[in-house]
C-alpha positions in Angstrom: -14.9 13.2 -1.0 -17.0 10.1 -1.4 -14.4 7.9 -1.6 -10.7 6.9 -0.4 -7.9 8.9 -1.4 -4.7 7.0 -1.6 -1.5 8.9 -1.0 1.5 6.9 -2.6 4.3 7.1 -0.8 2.5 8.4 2.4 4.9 7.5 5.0 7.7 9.9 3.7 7.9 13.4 5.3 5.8 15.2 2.5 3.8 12.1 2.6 2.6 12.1 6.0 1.7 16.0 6.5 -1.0 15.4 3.5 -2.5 12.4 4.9 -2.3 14.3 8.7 -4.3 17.0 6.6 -6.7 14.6 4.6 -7.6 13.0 8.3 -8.2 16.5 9.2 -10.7 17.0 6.5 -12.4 13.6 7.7 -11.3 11.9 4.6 -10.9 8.2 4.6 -6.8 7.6 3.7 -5.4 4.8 2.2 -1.7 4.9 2.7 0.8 3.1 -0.2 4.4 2.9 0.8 6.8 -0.1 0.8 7.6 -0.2 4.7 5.3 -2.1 7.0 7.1 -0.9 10.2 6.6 2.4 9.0 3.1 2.2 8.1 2.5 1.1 11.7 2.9 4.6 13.3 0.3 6.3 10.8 -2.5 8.9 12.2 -5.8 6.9 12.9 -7.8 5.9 11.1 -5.6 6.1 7.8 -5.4 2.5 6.3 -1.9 1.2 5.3 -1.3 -0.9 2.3 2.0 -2.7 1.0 2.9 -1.8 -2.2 5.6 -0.7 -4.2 5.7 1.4 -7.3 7.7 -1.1 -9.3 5.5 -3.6 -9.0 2.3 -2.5 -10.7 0.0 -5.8 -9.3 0.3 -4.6 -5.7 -1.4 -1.0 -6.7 -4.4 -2.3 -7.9 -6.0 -3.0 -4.8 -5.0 0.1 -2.8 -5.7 2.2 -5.4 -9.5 0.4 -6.2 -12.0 2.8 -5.9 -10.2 5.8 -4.8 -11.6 9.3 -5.7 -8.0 11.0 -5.5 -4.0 9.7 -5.4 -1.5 12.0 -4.7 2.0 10.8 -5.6 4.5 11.9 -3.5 7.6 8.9 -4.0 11.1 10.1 -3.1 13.7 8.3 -5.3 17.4 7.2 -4.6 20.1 9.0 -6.7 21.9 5.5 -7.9 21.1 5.0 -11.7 21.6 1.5 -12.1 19.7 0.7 -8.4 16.1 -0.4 -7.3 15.5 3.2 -6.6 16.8 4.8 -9.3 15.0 7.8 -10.6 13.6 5.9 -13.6 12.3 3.5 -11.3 10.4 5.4 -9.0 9.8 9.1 -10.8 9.0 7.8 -14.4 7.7 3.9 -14.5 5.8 3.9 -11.0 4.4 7.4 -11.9 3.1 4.9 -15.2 2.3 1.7 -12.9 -0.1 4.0 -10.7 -1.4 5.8 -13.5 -2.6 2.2 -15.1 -4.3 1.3 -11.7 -5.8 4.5 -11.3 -8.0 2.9 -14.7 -8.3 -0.3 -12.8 -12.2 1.4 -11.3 -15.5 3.0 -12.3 -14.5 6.2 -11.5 -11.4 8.2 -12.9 -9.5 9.8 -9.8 -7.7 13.2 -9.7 -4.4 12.9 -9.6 -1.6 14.9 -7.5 2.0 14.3 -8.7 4.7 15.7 -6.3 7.5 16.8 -8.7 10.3 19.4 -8.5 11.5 23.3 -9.7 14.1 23.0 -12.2 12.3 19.8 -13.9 13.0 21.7 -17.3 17.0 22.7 -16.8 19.1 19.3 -17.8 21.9 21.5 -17.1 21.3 21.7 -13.0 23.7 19.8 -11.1 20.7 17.6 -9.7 20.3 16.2 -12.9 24.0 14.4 -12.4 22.5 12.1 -9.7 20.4 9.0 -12.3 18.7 11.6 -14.5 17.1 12.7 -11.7 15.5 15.7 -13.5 14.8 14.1 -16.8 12.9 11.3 -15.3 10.7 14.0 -13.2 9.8 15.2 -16.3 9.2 12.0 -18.3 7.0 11.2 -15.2 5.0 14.6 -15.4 4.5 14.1 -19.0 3.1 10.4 -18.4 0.9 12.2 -16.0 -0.4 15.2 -18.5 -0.5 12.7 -21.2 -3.2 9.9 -19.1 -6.4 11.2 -19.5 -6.9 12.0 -15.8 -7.9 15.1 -14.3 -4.7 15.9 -12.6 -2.1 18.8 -10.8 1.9 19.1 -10.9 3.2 20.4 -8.2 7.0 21.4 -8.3 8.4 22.4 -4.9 11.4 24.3 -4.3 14.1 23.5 -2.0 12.2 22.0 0.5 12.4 22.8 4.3 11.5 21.9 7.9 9.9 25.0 8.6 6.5 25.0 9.5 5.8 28.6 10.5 3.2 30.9 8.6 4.2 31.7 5.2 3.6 33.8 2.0 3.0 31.2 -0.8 3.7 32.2 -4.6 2.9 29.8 -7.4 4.6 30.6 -10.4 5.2 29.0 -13.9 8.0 29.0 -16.4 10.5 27.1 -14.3 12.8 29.9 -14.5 13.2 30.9 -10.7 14.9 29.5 -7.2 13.2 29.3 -3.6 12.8 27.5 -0.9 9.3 25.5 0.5 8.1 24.1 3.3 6.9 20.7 3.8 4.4 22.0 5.0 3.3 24.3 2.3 4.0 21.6 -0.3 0.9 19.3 2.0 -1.2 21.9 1.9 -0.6 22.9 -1.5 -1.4 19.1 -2.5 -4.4 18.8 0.0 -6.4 22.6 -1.5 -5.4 21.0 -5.3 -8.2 18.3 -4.4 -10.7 20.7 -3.7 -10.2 23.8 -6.0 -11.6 23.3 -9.5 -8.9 25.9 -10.6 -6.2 23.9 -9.5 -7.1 20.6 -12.7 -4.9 20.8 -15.4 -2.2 22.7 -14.1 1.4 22.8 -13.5 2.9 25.0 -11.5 6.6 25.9 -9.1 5.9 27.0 -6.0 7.8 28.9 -2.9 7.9 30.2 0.3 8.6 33.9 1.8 8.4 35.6 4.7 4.3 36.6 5.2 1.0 35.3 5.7 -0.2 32.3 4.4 -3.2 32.1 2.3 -7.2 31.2 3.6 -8.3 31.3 0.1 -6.4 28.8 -2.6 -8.7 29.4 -5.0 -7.6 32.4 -6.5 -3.8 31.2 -6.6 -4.7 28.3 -9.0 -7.2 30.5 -10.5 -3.9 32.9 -12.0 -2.6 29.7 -13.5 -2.1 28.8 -17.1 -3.7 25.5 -18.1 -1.6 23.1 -19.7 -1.1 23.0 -23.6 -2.8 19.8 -24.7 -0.1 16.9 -25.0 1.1 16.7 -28.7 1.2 13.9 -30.3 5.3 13.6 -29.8 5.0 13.4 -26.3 2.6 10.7 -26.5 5.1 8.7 -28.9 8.2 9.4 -25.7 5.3 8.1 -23.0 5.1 4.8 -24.9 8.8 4.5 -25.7 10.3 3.3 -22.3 13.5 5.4 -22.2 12.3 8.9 -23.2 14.1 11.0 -25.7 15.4 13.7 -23.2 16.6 10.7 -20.8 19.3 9.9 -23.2 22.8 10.8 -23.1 
């Protein structure tokens, strides 16, 4: 790409395989994450920048310019902390999606979210509304304008041995994933057209991986254009579906 993609929260596990790969690619990395220590050990030549999702004045400048951002933020599971899910999953998906307008050039956007975004009933969603938030920050996401991809991984792995992907749609299934995968999955949304305005669960089996990604966005459903009720729960800070 012509310009810097930043990856927000790109000193976390997921976080560091995509900007491994984007280096890869020769792509010029701008790295967002909140730990200055951690930031030190990147790949060269990514750039690191402090910045924390909470605070939306210390995205603009890392986030200036950039062609792409993938969002890949790892919350804590207290409610009432400075990492609760709200915090980091549903208002710093909306602080970066503000700067992302901050330039002259609308980036794609990559959003790391999770299987089972859609089931308030799965005991993940016991730990701050984890799964609500997810999906009040995926609707933020649908709902901005930007030409963007949801990725929901499985339960994620170490594994980093050659893989069958399936990407699937409904949220109806279980799995596991790779790290691995989910960088790569991430990195090939950038580049296939197919992949823009999508949302989709992925997992891994036993197999081999693909050379093509193409044709696995290209199976997709796009998304149904945002009605106008979800763009009344984006504005309202505590989302409908985030109430008890």
């Amino acid at each position: 790409m012509n310009s810097p993609i930043a990856v927000i929260g790109g000193t976390g596990r997921v976080g560091r395989l995509i900007t491994e790969r984007l280096l890869d690619r020769g792509e010029a990395v701008r790295v967002v994450g909140r730990s200055v220590e951690r930031g030190r050990d990147l790949p060269e030549p990514a750039q690191f920048f402090l910045g924390d999702v909470r605070e939306p004045e210390t995205l603009r400048i890392p986030l200036r310019g950039c062609s792409a951002i993938v969002y890949t933020v790892e919350p804590g599971t207290d409610p009432d902390g400075p990492d609760s899910p709200e915090s980091t999953l549903h208002t710093g998906v909306r602080n970066a999606l503000t700067a992302a307008f901050g330039g002259t050039v609308l980036p794609q956007f990559v959003l790391v979210s999770q299987r089972y975004v859609t089931r308030r009933d799965h005991p993940m969603n016991a730990y701050g509304r984890m799964l609500d938030w997810r999906l009040a920050g995926e609707d933020a996401v649908r709902l901005s304008g930007l030409p963007y991809t949801v990725v929901r991984p499985s339960w994620l792995t170490d594994l980093d041995g050659d893989s069958r992907i399936t990407l699937e749609q409904g949220d109806r299934r279980d799995g596991y994933v790779s790290r691995q995968d989910v960088a790569e999955a991430c990195v090939q949304a950038l580049y296939c057209p197919s992949a823009r305005g999508v949302t989709f669960e992925m997992r891994s089996e036993p197999g081999s991986g693909p050379t093509d990604w193409e044709p696995l966005f290209a199976r997709l459903r796009t998304d149904e254009p945002a009605l106008d009720a979800g763009a009344r729960q984006l504005l309202d800070p505590v989302p409908d579906r985030a109430i008890a």
